[in-house]
N, C-alpha and C positions, 0 to 999 in steps of 0.2 A: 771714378775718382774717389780718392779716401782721403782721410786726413792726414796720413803719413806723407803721400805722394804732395797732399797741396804744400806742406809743411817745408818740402824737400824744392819745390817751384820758388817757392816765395824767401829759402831762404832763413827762415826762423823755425823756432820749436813748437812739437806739436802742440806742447801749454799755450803757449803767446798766443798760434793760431785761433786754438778752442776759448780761450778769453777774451780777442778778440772777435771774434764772432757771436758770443754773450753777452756782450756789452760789460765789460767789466773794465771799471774807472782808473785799474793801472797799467791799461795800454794806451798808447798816446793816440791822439786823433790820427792824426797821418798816418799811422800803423793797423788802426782799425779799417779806413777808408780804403785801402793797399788790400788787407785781404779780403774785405767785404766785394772787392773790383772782383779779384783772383775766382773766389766763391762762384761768384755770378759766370764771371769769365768760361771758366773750366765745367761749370754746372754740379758743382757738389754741395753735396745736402746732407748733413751731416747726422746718423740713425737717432732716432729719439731716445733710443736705452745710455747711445756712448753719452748725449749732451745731458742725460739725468744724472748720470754717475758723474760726467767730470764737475757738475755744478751743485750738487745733492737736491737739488729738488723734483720734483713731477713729471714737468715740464706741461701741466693741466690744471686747468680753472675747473670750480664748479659753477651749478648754479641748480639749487636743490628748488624742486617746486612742487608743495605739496599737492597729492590728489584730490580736491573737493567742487563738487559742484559749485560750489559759490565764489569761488575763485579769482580775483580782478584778472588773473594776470593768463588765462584761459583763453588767448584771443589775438586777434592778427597781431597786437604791440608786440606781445613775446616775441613770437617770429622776427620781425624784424629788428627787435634791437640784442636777438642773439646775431641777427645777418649783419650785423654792424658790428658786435665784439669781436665776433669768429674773424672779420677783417684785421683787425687789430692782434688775436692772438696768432694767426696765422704768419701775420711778418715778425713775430719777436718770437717763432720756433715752438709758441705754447698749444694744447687741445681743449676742447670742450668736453667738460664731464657733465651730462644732463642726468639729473637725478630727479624722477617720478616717487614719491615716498606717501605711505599713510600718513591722514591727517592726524596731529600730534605724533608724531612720530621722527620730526626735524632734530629734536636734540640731540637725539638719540645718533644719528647719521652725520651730524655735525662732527662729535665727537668721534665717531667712526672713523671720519676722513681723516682729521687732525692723527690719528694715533696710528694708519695705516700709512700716513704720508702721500694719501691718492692723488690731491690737490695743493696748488701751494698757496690758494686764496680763493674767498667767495666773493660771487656779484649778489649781492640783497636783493632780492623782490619785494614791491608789496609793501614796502614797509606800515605798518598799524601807527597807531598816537603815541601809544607806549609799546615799543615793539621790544618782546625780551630775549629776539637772537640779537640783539647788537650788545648787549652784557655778556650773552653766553659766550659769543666770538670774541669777545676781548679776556674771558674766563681761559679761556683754550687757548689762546693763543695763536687763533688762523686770523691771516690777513683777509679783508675784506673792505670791499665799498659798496654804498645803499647805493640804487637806483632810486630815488625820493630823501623822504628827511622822515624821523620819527619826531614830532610837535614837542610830546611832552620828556625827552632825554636831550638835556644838555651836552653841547660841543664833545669833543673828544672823538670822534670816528670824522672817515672820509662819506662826503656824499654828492651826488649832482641831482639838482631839481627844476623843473620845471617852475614861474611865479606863478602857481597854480590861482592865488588870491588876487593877485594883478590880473590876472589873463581874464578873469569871470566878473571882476570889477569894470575890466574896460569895455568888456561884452554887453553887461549888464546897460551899461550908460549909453551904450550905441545905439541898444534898442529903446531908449528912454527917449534919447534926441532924435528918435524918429517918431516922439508919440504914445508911444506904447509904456503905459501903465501895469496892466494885468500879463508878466508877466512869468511863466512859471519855468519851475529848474528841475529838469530831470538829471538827476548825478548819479554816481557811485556809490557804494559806499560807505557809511560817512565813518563808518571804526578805521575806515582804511585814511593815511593824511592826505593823501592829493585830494579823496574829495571833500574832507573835514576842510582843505582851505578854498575849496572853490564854493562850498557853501558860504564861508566868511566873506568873501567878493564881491559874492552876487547880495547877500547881506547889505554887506555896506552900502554902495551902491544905491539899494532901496532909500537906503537911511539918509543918505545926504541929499535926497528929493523929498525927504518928510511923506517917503511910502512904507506903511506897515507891513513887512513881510506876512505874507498868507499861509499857513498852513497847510490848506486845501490848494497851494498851487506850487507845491512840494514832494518831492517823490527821490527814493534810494533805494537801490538795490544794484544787482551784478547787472553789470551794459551789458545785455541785451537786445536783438531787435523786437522780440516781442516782449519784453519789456518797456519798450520806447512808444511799442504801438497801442499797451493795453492804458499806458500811463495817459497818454493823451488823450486818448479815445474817452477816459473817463474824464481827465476835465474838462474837455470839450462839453462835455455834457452838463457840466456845472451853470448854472441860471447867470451868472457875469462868467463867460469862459475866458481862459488866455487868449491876446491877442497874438502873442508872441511866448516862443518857447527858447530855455536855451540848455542845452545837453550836454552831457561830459564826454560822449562818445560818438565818433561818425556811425555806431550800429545800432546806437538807438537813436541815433538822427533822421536811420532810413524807417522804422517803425514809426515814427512820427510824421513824416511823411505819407507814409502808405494810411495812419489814421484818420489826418488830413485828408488824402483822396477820398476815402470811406464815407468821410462824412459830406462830398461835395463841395471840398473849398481847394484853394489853388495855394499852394505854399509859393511865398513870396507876397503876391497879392491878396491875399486875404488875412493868412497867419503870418508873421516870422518866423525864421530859426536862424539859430547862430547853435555850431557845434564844437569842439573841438577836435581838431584834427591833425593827430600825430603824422600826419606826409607818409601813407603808407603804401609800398609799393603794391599790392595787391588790392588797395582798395580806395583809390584815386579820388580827389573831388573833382572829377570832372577837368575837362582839357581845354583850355585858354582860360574864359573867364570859370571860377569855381562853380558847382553847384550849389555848395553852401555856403555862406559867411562864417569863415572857422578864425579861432584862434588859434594858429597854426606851429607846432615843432615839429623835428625831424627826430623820433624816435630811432633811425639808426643810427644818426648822431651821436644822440646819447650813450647807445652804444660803445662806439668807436672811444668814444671819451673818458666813460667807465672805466674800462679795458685799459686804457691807457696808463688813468690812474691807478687802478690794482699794482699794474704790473711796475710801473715805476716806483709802486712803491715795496715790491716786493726786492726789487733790484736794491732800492737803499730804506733797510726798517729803520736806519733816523729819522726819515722824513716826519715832518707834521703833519697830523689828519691836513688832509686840501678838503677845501671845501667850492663849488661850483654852483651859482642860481642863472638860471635862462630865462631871458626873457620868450613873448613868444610875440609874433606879428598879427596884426587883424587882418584879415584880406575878407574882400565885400566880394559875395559872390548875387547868385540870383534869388536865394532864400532869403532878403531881406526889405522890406520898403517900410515907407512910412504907414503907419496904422489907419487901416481904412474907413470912411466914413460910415459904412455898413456897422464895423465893431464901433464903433463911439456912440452909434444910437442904441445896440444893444447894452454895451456896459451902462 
């Protein structure tokens, strides 16, 4: 089946057909819905070179990620919240362009794409405090939306976020109302914003129990599992240790854990932990009741939603930057009790 043949089924022109199956806003509903049947119907699929020419653009997203070991975004999230856009680009006819690139080396291929016409819009990673591709992309002139929010650039682009500083604030206080004073924050980070605002959180939080944030029971870098495991391991060792830990990552959740075992204590009953945990399909909390107490989203979610917006907004450039904040849910799993009498006599 081709488009001339569906064109000739249905009765209309091969244009109408091809703009009705692109979604373009001067075919009438009823007349989209008709050939979008027809399509399905008859099973035609229309080659990605004819739907690039009749519409001028790509019919491809990027998503540029540079090569560096220290990297947040190196790690099961990626995966899945490209397996949540590729769902999205998939039904609206678009591809995925993954680009691996040297570190400092993003302008350069930004500008590449723009000028080659590879892409018709980027998904942000990563975004930093003050991140200077969301200048550049608006220099250039490619459509794009952040997966996060840059702190210190005002409004004007599209983004969806996580309430990274709600989520670690309500974390924070759950482990409070169960007793636990000492405790400490293994993040991200902190140049990167999700963890600059999950430090702010977990901050406050302290603050409004009239607890001084410690220093010594403080830790950043890329998540990790042994990261999570070496972090712990050393404050455990600290003369008042944490009684309760809380993480930015389910993979330095499980290094904290395995520390925990090392050292002869029982996570849950001895220590706490609260994680968060983006619901990743390959790396589960655990089946019925969780293993950890996470503050929980659905990175492929995000994805799908991403994706969405790119693309609707690539279909109309008047739109206004949109902008999206998610909340995230607590769920209590077995990583968490009230602070045991063992640690009260030690602190």
């Amino acid at each position: 089946m081709n488009l001339k043949r569906l064109a000739e089924i249905l009765n209309l022109s091969q244009t109408t057909v091809s703009r009705a199956l692109n979604g373009y806003s001067d075919v009438s509903e009823a007349t989209r819905t008709r050939v979008q049947q027809a399509a399905e119907q008859y099973d035609y699929r229309p080659s990605m070179r004819a739907k690039s020419l009749a519409t001028g653009r790509a019919m491809a997203i990027g998503h540029v990620i540079p090569v560096t070991s220290s990297h947040e975004m190196v790690n099961p999230v990626f995966g899945d919240f490209i397996a949540g856009a590729g769902e999205t680009y998939s039904s609206r006819g678009y591809d995925t362009l993954l680009k691996l690139v040297p570190d400092g080396d993003e302008e350069r291929v930004y500008r590449d794409l723009k000028s080659r016409g590879t892409v018709d819009g980027i998904i942000v990673h990563g975004p930093r405090m003050n991140d200077q591709r969301i200048a550049l992309l608006h220099e250039i002139g490619l459509p794009f939306v952040v997966h996060g929010r840059a702190s210190d650039i005002e409004g004007g682009y599209s983004w969806l976020d996580v309430n990274n500083k709600s989520a670690f604030e309500r974390a924070t206080k759950f482990l409070l109302d169960l007793g636990h004073s000492r405790i400490a924050l293994i993040n991200g980070l902190e140049e990167m914003d999700f963890a600059h605002r999950r430090r702010n959180g977990y901050v406050q939080a302290l603050k409004d129990r009239h607890i001084d944030p410690d220093p010594a029971l403080m830790r950043s870098e890329e998540m990790t599992e042994i990261y999570g495991y070496r972090s712990a391991r050393e404050m455990l060792s600290l003369p008042a240790a944490p009684t309760a830990f809380l993480t930015s990552s389910m993979i330095s959740a499980i290094g904290v854990r395995r520390a925990l075992e090392d050292a002869g204590l029982k996570m849950g009953r001895d220590v706490s932990v609260i994680t968060h945990d983006d619901d990743l399909s390959y790396l589960k909390n655990g089946e019925g009741v969780p293993i950890f107490t996470a503050t929980r989203s659905s990175v492929r979610d995000a994805g799908r939603e991403c994706a969405k917006m790119l693309l609707d907004y690539i279909q109309d450039p008047s739109m206004e930057p949109v902008t999206r904040l998610l909340e995230v849910d607590l769920t209590v799993g077995y990583s968490t009790e009230p602070v045991s009498r063992h640690a009260l006599v030690q602190g």
